[in-house]
TIZAPA-581141 format. One record per residue: residue number from 1; y, x, z of N, C-alpha, C in turn. Coordinates in steps of 0.2 Angstrom, whole numbers. Each point is the difference from the previous one (the first is absolute). Example, Ala and Ser with C-alpha at 12.3 -4.5 7.8 and 13.67 -1.06 7.14 Angstrom:
2
   pos     n_Y     n_X     n_Z    ca_Y    ca_X    ca_Z     c_Y     c_X     c_Z
     1     -28      66      39       6      -4       0       6       4       0
     2       5      -2      -4       6       4       1       5      -4       3
This chain:
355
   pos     n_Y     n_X     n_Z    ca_Y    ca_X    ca_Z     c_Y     c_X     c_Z
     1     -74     -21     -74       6      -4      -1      -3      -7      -2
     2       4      -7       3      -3      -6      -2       2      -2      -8
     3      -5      -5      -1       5      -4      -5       3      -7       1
     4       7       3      -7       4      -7       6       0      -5      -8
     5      -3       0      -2       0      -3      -6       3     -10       1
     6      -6       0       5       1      -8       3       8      -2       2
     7       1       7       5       5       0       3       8       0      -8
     8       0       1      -2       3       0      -7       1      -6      -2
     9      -7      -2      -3      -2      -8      -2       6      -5       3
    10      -1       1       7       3      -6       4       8       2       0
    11       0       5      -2       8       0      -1       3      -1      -4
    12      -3      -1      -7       2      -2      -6       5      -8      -2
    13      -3      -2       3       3      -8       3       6       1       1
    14       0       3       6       5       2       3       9       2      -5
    15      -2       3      -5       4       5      -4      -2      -4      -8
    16       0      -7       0      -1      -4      -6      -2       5      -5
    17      -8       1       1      -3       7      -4      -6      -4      -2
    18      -3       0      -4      -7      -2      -2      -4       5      -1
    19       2       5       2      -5       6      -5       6       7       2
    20      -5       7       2       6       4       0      -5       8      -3
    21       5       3      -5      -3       7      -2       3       6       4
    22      -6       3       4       2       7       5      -3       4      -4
    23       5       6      -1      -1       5      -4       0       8       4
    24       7       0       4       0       7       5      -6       0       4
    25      -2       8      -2      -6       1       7       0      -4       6
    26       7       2       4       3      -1       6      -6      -8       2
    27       3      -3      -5      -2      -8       1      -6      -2      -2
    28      -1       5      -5      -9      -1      -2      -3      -1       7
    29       0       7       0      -3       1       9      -1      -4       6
    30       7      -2      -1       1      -5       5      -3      -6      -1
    31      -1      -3      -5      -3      -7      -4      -7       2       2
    32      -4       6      -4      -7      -1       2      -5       6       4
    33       7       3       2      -5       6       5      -3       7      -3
    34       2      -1      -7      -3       5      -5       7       3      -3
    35      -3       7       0       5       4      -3      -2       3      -4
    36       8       0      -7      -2       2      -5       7       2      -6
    37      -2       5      -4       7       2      -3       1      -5      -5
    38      -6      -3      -2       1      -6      -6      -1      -7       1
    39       2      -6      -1      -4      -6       1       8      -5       0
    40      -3      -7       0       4      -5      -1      -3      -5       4
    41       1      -4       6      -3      -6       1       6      -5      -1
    42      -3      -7      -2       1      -6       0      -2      -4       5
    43       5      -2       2      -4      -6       4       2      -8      -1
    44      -2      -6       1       2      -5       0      -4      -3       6
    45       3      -8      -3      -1      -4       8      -7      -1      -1
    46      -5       1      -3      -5      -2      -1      -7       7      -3
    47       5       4       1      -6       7      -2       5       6       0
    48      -5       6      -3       5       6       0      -5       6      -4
    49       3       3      -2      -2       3      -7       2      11       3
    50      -5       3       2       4       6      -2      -4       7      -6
    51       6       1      -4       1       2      -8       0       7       3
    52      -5       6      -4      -1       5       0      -2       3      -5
    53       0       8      -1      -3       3      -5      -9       2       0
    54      -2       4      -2      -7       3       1       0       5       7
    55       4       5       2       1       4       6       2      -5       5
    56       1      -6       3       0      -1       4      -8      -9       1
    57      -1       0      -6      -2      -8       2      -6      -2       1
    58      -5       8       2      -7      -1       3       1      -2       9
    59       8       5       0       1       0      10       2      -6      -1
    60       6      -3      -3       4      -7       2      -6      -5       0
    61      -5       1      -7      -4      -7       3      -4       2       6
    62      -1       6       3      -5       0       8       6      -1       6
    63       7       0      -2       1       3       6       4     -10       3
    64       3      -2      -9       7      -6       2      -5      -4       0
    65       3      -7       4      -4      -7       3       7      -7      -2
    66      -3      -3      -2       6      -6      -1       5       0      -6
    67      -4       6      -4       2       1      -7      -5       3      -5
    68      -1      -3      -7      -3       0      -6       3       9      -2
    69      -5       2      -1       2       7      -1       0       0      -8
    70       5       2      -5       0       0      -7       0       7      -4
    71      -2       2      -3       0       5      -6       6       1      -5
    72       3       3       1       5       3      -6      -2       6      -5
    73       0      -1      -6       0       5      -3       7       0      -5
    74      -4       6      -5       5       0      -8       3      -5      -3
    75      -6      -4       0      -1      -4      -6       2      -8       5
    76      -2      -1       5       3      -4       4       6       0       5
    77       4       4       2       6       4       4       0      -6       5
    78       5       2       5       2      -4       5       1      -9       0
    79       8       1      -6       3      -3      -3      -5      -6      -3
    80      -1       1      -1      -5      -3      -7      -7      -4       5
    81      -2       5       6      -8      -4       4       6      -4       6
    82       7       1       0       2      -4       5       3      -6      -3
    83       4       0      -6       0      -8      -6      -6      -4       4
    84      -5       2      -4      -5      -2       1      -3      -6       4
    85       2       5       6      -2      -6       5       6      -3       5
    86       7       1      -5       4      -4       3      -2      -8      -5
    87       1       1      -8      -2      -5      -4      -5      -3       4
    88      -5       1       2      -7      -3       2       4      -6       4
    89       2       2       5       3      -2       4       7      -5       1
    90       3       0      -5       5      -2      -2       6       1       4
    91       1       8       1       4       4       4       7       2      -4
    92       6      -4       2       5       4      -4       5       0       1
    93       0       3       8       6       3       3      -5       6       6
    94       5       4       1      -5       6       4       4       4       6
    95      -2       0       3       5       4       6      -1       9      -1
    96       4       4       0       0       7       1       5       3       3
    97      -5       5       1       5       7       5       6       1      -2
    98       3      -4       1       8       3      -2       2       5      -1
    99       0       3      10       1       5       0      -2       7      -3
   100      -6      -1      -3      -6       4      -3       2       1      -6
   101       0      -4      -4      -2       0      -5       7       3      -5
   102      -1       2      -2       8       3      -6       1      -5      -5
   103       7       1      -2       2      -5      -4      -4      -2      -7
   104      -1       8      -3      -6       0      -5      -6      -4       3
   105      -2       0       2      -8      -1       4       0      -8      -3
   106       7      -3       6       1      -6       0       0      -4      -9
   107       4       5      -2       0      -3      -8      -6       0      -3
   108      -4       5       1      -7       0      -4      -4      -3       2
   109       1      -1       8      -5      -5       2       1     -11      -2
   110       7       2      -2       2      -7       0       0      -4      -9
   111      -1       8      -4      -1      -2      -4      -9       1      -3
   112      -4       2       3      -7       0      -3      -2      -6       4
   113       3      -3       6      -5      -4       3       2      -7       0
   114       8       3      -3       2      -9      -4       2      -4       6
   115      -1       1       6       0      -5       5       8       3       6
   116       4      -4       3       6       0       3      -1       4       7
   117       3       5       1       0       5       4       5      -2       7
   118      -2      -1       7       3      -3       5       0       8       5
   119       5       1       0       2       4       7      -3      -2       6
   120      -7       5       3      -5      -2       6       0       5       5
   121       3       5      -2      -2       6       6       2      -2       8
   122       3      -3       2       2      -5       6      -5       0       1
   123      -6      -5      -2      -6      -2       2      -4       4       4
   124       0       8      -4      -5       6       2       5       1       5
   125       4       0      -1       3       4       6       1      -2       7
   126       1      -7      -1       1      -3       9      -8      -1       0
   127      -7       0      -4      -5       1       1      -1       6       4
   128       1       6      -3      -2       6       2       5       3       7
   129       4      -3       1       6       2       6      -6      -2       7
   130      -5      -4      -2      -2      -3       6      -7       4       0
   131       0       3       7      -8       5       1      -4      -5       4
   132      -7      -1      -1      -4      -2       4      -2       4       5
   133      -2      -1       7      -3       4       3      -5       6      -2
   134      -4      -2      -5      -6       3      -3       5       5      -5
   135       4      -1      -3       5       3      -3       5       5       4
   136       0      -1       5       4       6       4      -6       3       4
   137      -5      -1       1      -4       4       1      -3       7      -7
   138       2      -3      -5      -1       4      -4       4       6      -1
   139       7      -4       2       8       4      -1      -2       5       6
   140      -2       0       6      -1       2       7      -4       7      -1
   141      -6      -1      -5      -4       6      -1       3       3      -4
   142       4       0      -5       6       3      -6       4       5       6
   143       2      -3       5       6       2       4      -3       6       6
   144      -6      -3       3      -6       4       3       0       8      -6
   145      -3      -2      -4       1       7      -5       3       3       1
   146       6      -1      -4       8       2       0       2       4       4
   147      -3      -3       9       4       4       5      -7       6       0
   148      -5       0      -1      -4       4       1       0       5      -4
   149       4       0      -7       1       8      -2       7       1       2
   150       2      -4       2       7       5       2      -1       3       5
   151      -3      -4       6      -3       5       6      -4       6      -1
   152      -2       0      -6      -4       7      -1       2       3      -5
   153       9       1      -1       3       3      -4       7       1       5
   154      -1      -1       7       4       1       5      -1      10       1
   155      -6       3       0      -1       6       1       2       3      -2
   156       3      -1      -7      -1       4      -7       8       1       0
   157       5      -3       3       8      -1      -3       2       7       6
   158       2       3      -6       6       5       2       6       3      -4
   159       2       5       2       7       2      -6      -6       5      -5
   160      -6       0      -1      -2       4      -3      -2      -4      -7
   161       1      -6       0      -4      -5      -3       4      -3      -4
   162      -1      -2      -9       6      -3      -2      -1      -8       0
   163       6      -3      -1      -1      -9      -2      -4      -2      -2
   164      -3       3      -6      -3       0      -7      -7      -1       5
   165      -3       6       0      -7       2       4       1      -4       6
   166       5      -2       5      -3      -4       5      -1      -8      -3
   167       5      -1      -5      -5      -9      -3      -7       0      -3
   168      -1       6      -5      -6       1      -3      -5       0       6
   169      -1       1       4      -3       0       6      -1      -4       3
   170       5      -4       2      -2      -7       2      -2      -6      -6
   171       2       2      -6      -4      -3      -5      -7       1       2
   172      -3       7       0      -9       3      -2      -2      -5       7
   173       5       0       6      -5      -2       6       1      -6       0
   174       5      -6      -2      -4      -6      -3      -5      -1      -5
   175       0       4      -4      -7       1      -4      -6       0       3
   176       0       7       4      -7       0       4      -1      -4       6
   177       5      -3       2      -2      -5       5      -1      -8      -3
   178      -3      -1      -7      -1      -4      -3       5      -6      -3
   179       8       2      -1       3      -5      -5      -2      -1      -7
   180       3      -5      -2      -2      -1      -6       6       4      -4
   181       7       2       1       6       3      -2       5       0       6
   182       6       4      -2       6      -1       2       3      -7       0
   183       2      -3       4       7      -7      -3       5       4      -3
   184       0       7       1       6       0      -3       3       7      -1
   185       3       5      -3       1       7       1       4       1       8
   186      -5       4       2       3       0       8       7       5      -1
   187       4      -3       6       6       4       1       0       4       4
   188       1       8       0       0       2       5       8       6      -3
   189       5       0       5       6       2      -2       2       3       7
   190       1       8       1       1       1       6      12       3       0
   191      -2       0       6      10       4       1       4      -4      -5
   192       5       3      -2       5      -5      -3      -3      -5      -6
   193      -5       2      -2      -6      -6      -5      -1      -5       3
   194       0       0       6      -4      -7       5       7      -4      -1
   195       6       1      -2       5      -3      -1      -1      -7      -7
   196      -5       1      -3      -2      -4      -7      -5      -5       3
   197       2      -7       0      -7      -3       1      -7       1      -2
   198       4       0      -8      -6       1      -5       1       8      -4
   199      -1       3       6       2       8      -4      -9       1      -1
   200       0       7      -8      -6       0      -2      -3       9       4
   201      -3       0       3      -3       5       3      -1       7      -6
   202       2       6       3       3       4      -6      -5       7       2
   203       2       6      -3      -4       5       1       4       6       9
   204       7      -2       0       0       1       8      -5      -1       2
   205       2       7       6      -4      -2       8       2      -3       4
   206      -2      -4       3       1      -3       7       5       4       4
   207       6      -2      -1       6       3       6      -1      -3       7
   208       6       2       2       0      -2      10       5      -8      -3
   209      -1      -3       5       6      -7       0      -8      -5      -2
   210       3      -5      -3      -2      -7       1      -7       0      -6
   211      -6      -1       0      -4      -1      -6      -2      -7       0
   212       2      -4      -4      -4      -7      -3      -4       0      -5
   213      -5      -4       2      -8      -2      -3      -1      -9      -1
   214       0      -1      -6      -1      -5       0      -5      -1      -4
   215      -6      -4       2      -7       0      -2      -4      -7      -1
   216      -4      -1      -2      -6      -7      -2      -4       2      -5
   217      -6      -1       1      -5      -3      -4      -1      -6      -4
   218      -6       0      -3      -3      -7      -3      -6       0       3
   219      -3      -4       3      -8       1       1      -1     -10      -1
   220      -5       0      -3      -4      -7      -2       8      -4      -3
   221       4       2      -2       6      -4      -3       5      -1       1
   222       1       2       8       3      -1       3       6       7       1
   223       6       1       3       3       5      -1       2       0       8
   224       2       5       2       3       3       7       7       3      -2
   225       5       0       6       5       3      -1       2       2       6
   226       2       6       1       1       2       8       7       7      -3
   227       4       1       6       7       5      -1       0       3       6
   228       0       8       4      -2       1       5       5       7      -4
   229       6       1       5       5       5      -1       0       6       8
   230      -5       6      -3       0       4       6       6       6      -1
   231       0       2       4       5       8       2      -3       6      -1
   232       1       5      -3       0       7      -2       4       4       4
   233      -3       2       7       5       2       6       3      -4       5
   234       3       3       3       3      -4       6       8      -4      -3
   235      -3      -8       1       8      -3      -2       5       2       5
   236       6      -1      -2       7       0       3       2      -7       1
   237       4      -2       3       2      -6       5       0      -6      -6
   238       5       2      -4       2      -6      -6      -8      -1      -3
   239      -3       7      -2      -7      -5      -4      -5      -4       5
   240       1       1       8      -5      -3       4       3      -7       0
   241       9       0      -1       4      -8       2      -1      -2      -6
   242      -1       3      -6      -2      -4      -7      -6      -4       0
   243      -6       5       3      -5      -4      -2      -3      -4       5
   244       3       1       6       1      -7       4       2      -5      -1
   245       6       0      -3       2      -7      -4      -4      -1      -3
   246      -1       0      -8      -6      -1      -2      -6      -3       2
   247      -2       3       3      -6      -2       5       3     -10       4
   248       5       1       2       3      -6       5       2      -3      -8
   249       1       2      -4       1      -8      -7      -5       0      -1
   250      -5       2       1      -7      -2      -5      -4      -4       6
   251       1      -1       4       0      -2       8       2      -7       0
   252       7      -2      -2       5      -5      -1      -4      -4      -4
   253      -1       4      -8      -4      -5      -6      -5      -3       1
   254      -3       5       3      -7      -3       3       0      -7       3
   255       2       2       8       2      -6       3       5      -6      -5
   256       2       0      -4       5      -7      -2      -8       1      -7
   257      -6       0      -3      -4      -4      -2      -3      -3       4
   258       0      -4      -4      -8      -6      -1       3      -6      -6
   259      -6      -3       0       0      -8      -5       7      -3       2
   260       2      -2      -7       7       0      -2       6       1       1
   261      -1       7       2       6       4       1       5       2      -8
   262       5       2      -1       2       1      -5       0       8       3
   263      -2       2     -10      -1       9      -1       7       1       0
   264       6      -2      -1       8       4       2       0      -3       8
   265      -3      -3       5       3       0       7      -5       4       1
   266      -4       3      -2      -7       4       4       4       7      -1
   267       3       3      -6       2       3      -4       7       3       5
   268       3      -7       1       7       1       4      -3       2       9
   269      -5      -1       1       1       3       9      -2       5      -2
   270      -2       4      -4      -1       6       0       4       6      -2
   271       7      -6      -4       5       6      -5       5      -2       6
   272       1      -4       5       2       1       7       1       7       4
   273      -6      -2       1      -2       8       5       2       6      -4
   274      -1       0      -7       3       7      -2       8       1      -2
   275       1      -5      -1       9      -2       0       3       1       8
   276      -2      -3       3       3       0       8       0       8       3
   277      -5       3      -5       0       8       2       6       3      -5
   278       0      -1      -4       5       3      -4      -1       1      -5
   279      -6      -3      -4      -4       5      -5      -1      -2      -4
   280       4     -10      -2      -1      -5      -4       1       3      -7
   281       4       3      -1       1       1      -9      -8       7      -2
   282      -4       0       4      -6       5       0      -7      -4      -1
   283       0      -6       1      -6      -3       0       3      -4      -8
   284      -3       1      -6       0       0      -4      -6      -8      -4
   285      -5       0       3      -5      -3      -4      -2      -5       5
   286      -5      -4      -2      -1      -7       5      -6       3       7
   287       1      -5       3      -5       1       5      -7       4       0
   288      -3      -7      -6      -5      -1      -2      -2      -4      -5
   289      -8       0      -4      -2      -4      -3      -6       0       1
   290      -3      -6      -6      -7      -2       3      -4       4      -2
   291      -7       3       0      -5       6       0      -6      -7      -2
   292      -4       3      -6      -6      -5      -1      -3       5      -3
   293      -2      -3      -8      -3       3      -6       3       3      -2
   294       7       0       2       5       5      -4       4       3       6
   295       3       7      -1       2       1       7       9      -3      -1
   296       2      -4      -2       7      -1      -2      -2     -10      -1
   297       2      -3       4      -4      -6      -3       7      -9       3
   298       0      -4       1       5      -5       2      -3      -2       5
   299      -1      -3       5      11      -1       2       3       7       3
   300       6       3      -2       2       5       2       5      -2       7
   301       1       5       6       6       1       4       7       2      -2
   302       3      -3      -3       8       9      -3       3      -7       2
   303       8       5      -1       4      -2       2       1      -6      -3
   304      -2      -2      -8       4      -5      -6      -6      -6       1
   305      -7       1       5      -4      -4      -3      -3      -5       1
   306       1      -7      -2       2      -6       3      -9      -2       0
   307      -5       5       1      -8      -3       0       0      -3       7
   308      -6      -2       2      -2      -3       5      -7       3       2
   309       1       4       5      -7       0       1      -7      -3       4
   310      -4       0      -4      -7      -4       1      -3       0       6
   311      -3      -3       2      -6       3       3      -6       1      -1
   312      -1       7       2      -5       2      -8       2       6      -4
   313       7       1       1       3       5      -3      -2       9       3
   314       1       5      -5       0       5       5       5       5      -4
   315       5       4       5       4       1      -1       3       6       3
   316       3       6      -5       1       4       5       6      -2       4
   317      -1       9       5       8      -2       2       0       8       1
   318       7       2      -4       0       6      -2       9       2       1
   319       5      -3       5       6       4      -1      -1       8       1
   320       7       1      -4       1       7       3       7       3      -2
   321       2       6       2       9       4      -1      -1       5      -4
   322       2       2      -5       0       4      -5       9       3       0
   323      -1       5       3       7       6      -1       2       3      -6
   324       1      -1      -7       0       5      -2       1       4      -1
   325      -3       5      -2      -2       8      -1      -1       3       8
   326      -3      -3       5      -2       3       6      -5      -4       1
   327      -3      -5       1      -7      -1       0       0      -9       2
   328      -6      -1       1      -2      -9       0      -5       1       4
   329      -1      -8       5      -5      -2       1      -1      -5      -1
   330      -8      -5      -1      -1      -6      -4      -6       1       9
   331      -1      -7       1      -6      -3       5      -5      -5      -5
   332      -5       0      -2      -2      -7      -2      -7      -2       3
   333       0      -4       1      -6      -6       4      -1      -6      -6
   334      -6      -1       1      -4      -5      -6       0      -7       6
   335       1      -6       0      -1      -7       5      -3      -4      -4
   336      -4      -6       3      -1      -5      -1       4      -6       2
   337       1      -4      -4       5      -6       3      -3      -7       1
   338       2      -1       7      -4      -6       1       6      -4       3
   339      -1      -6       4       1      -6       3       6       2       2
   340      -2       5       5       3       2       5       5       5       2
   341      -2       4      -5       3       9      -1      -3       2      -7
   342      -4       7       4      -4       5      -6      -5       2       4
   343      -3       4      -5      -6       6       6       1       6      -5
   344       0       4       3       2       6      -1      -8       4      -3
   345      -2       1      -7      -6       1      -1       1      10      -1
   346       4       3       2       0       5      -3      -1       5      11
   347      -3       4      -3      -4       3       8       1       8       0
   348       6       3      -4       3       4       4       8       2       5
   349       1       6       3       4      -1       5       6       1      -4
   350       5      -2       3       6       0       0       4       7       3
   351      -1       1       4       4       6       3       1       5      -6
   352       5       5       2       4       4      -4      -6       6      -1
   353      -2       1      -5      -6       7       2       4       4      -3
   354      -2       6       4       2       7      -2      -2       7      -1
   355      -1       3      -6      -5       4      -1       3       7       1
């Protein structure tokens, strides 16, 4: 993963900031390429500072570039080596994660460092909304995986198999085909369960009707997201015309992205197609959202959401129709957004499979 530390610098201006404190992993990460449970970077217009303890600060100083690597300990605490070098400096306003950061946090951070705390997570955020080529190259091989253990956890799906055991499994073959983790607890929810977006995969077997799997890794920092809804048996007419629709809204969304689209008209050609069907009060949740470091990230597609998409964004696109207590299908596709449209970086099929 790059560092965007520069990239940060230059944005500070921007957001009347002279200095800003990242503390969430999520944004560590993204600041310097390095991953880590613990650490603090500083940055200002003129340097950048990143605060750790003894388990991480022999890697941070081999691995970060474009920042002072610093030592925390006992007797020196975060709080205390990051004073420090705001005094030096004559720093005494600071930008932070808003989002992040807990009201405690805020107060303790506003009280040991003495210095006026500005609301910046805007900053990271319209940063991190924008992928680089080299950065969807990354997200690409994330997505490569992804589809690679599910294809070889296609053989294994029967009624003999429960929800439980078929995720555990697609977890073990993202492992062995070398992720770094899950993005996320995979969903796999079969027959009237498939009715829950977010239903938790239980100790039933795999019944006949509808099974939904929704899957992503992490590899090199990056997260994948992929939703691929198969059949247990032969459908009947209404679940073939269900999950044709769907198919044809996630089709609609597609085509209405690219740079400067708004995420509720990208959101609306797709609650279209399943409204026009009949099936409007069933599609519950937004189209899609952005996928990075994190698999849940801005600008999102829903119905309420006044973002603007970049280009540079990447985004899924995920409708679907949820019956209650009879079953659900979800389609989702990972895109890139450019100039002009998207590109479609997710490479498997669509067709209705059925086992």
């Amino acid at each position: 993963m790059t560092n965007n530390i520069n990239r940060i610098r230059n944005a500070l201006s921007e957001h009347e900031c002279r200095a800003m404190l990242i503390t969430s992993p999520a944004n560590r990460l993204f600041a310097t390429g390095f991953a880590s449970s613990a650490g603090a970077l500083l940055i200002s217009l003129d340097d950048a500072w990143f605060f750790t303890d003894t388990r991480y600060f022999e890697a941070a100083g081999e691995s970060i570039s474009e920042a002072r690597v610093i030592l925390v300990t006992n007797e020196e605490p975060y709080a205390k080596r990051i004073k420090t070098f705001l005094d030096e400096h004559g720093l005494t306003s600071l930008g932070f994660e808003d989002e992040s950061v807990t009201y405690a946090g805020y107060l303790e951070w506003k009280e040991k460092l003495g210095v006026e705390l500005t609301a910046a997570q805007k900053l990271l955020n319209n940063l991190r909304a924008v992928k680089s080529r080299l950065d969807l190259e990354g997200m690409t091989r994330a997505q490569r995986l992804a589809e690679k253990s599910f294809n070889e956890i296609l053989p294994i799906i029967s009624p003999g198999i429960t929800e439980k055991q078929l995720a555990a499994e697609l977890i073990h073959r993202f492992l062995l085909n070398g992720a770094d983790d899950k993005a996320f607890d995979p969903i796999v929810v079969s027959g009237a369960k498939s009715s829950m977006p977010h239903g938790v995969p239980g100790d039933v077997k795999i019944g006949k009707g509808f099974l939904t799997i929704d899957f992503g890794v992490k590899l090199d920092g990056w997260c994948s997201d992929t939703t691929r809804t198969l059949c247990i048996g032969k459908p009947d007419d209404e679940m073939i015309s269900i999950y044709a629709t769907v198919l044809e809204a996630q089709h609609a969304g597609i085509e209405a992205i690219r740079a400067g689209a708004e995420g509720k008209a990208v959101d609306a050609a797709a609650r279209a197609v399943i409204e026009n069907a009949g099936y409007g009060d069933y599609f519950g949740h937004g189209f899609g959202h952005s996928v990075g470091i994190e698999v849940h990230e801005s600008p999102r597609a829903s119905a309420i959401s006044e973002d603007t998409l970049p280009a540079g964004a990447v985004i899924s696109a995920e409708p679907g129709i949820y019956l209650p207590g009879r079953y659900g299908v979800r389609i989702e596709d990972v895109v890139y957004v450019t100039e002009n449209g998207c590109e479609n970086i997710t490479n498997l099929p669509k067709e209705l499979i059925t086992i």
